[in-house]
N, C-alpha and C positions, 0 to 999 in steps of 0.2 A: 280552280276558278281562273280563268283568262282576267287579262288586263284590264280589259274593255269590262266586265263584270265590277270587277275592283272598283274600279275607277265610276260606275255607274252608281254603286252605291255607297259611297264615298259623300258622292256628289248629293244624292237622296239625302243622305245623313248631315251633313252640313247646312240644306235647306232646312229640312223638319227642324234644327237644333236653331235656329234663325227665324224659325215662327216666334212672334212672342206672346206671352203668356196672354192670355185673356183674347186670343184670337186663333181664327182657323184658316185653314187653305184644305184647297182640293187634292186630291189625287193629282190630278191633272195640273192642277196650278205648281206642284210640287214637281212635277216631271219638265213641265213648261221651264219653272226656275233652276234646275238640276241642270239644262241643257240634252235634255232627252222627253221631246217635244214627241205627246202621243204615245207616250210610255206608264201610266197613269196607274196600269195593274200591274205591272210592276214597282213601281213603290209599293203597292198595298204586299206584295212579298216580301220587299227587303225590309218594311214594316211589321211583321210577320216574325222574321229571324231574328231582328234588330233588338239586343238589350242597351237599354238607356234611354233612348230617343222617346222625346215628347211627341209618342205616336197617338194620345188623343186629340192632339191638336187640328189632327187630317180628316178628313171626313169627305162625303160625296162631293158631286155639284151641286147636288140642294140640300145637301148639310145633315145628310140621311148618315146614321153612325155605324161603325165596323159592326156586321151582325158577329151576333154570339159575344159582343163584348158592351153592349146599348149602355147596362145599367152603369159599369165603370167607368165606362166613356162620358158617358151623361155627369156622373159625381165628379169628376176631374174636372171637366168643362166647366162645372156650375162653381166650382172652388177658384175657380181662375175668374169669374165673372161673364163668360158667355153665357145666353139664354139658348136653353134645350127645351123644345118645347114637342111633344110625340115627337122624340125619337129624332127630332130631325136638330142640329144646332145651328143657329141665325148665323148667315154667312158677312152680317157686316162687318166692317173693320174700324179701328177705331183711326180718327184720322188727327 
């Protein structure tokens, strides 16, 4: 693994862990805040590998859930107080 890899999911990892509970971000929002702007499917990898990280927290642009993981993504979500509703979770934030 290069430097640049390290260091890419380092930075993935510190964002995801920096969502807070009862809220989501994108793919994209998470690559955007990482500093690897346009990098969006790649988080969804280091999310993937990634043990620990509050990876329900990520979800599409329109809040559409990891396939193959809907229903556990959904239960997490719904226990932290986000609304899942088919499949997709409400992208607002709490302010």
């Amino acid at each position: 693994m290069t430097r640049i890899d390290r260091d890419f999911e380092s930075a993935v990892a510190d964002t995801v862990r920096a969502i807070p509970r009862g809220q989501v971000a994108s793919y994209g929002e998470v690559a955007l805040d990482a500093g690897f702007p346009g990098a969006a499917r790649a988080v969804g990898n280091v999310l993937r590998r990634a043990n620990g990280l509050p990876w329900w927290r990520v979800v599409t642009a329109t809040g559409r859930l990891a396939p193959g993981h809907e229903a556990e993504q959904a239960e997490r979500l719904r226990a932290e107080g986000v609304r899942v509703n088919r499949g997709r979770a409400s992208m607002r934030r709490a302010t």
